[in-house]
Backbone bond lengths (Angstrom), bond angles and torsions (degrees), N, CA, C in turn:
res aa  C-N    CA-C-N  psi(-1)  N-CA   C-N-CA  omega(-1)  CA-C   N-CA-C  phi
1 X - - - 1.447 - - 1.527 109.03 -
2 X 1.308 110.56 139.04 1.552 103.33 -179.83 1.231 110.33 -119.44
3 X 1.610 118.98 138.60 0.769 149.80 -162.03 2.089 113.51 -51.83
4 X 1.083 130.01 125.85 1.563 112.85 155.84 1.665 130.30 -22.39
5 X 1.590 91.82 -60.96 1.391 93.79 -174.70 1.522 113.69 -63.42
6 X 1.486 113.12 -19.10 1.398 100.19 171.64 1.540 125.74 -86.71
7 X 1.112 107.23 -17.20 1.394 109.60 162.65 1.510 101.67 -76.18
8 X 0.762 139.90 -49.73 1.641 109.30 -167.37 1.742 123.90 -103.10
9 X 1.425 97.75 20.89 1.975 110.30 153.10 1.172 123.60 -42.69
10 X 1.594 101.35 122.47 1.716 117.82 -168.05 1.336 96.05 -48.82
11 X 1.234 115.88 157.93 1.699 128.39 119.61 1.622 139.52 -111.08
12 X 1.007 130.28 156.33 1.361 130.64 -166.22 1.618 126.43 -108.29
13 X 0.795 147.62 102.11 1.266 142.71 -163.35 1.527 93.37 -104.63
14 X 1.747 127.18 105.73 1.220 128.44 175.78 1.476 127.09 -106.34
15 X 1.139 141.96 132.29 1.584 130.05 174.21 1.076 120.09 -38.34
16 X 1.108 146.96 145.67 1.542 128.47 165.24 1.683 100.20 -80.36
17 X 1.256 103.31 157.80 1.648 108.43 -169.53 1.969 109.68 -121.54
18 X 1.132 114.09 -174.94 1.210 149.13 -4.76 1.489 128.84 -39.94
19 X 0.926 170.10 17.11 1.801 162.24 151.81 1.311 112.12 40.61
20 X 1.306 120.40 128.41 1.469 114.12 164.07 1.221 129.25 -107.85
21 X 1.166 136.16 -176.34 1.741 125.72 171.93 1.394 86.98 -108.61
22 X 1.375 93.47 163.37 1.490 138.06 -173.79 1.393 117.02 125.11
23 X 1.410 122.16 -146.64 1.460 121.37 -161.16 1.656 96.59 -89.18
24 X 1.347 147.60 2.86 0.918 116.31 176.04 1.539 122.54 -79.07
25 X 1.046 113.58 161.28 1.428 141.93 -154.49 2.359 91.48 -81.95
26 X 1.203 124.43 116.96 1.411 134.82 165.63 1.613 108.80 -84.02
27 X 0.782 153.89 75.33 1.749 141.14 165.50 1.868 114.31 -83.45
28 X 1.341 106.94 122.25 1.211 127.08 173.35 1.528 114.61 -103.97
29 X 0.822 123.06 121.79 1.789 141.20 -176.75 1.325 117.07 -94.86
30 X 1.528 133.19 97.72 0.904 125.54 166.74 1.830 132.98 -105.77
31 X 1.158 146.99 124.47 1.440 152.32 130.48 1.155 127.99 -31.83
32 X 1.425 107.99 158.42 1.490 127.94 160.87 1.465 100.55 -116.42
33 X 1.300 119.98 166.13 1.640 142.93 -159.79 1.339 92.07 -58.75
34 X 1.911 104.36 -73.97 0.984 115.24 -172.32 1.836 127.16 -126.69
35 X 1.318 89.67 150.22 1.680 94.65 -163.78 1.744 118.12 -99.18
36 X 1.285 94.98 48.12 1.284 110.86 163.16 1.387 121.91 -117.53
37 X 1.794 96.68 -14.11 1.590 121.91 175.73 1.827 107.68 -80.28
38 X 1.479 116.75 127.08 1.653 106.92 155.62 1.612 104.70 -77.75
39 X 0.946 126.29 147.47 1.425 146.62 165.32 1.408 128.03 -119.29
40 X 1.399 93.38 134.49 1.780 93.14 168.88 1.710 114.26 -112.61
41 X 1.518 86.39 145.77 1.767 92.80 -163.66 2.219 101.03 -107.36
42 X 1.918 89.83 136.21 1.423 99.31 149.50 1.340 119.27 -120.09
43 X 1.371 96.24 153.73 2.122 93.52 -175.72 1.897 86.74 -144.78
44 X 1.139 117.41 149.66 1.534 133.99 -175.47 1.628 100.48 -165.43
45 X 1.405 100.23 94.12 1.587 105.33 175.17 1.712 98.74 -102.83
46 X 1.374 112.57 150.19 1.391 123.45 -154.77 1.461 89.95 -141.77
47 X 1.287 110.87 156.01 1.673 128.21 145.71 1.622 106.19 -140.45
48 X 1.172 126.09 113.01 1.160 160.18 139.07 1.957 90.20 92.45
49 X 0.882 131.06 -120.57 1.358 109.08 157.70 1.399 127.84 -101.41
50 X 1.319 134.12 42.94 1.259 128.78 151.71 2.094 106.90 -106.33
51 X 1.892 81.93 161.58 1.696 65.98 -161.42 1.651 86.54 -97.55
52 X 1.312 130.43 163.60 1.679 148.79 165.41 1.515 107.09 -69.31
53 X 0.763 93.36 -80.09 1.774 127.21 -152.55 1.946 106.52 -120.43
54 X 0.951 113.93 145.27 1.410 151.04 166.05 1.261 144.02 -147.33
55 X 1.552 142.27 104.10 1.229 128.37 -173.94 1.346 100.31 -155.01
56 X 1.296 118.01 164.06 1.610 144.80 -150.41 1.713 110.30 -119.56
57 X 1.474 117.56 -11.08 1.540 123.39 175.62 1.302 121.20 -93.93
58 X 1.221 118.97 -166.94 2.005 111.87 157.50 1.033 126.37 -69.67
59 X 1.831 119.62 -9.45 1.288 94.03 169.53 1.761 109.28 -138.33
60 X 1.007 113.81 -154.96 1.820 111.83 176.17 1.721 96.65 -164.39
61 X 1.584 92.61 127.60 1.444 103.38 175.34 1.666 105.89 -118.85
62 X 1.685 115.46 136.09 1.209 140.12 176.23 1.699 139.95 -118.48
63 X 0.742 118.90 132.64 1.247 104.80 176.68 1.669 121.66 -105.93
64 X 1.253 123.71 90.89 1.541 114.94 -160.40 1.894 117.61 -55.18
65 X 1.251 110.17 124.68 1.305 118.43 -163.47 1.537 93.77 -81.16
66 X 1.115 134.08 -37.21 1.215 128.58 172.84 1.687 132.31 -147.74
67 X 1.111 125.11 140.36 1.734 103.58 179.22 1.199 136.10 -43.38
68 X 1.245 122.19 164.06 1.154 117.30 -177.08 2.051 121.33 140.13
69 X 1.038 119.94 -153.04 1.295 124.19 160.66 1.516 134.52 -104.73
70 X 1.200 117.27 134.40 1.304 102.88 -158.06 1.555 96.39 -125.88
71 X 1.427 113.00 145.89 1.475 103.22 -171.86 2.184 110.66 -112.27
72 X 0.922 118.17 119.58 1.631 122.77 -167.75 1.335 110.13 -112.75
73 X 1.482 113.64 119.10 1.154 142.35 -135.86 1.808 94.13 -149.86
74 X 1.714 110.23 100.93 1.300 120.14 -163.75 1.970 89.12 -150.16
75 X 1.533 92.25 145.43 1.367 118.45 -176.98 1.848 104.34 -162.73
76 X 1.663 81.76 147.60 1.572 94.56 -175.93 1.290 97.41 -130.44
77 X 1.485 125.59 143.19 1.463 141.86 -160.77 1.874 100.98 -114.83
78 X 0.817 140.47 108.17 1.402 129.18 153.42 1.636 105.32 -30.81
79 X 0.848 125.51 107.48 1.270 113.13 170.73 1.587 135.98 -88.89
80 X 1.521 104.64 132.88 1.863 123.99 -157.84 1.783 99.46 89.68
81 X 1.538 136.15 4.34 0.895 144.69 174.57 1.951 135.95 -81.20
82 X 1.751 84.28 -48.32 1.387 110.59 -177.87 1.243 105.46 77.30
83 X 1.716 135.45 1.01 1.509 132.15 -164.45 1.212 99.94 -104.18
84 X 1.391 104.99 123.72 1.682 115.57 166.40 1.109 140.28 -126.00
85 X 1.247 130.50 -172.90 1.397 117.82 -163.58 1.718 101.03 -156.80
């Protein structure tokens, strides 16, 4: 029997990089396992402790203010469930 949480494990759809800062536009794409599930999405992109970006859909678009490392922080909710992943 498989588990909830394994049915509804993110996926990531990432740019391929190097990336630069300035005004261009970053978009990260995220999934659920499976698409029979509705889901609710968190995303909290950070650089060092200030946060960038935040959004509540599948995806989150950014514009990096400066180089460096950026830390991406994504979760998918079964939604009416409370189970996440």
């Amino acid at each position: 029997m498989e588990s909830v949480s394994n049915r509804i494990a993110p996926s990531l759809s990432l740019p391929v990089g190097p990336l630069w800062e300035g005004p261009g536009e970053i978009v990260l794409v995220g999934t659920g396992a499976n698409a029979e599930i509705a889901y609710d999405y968190s995303w909290v992109v950070t650089k060092g402790a200030d946060i960038v970006a935040t959004g509540n859909t599948a995806e989150v678009r950014f514009a990096a203010p400066d180089d460096g490392v950026y830390r991406v922080q994504f979760q998918t909710t079964a939604e009416g469930t409370g189970v996440g992943a």
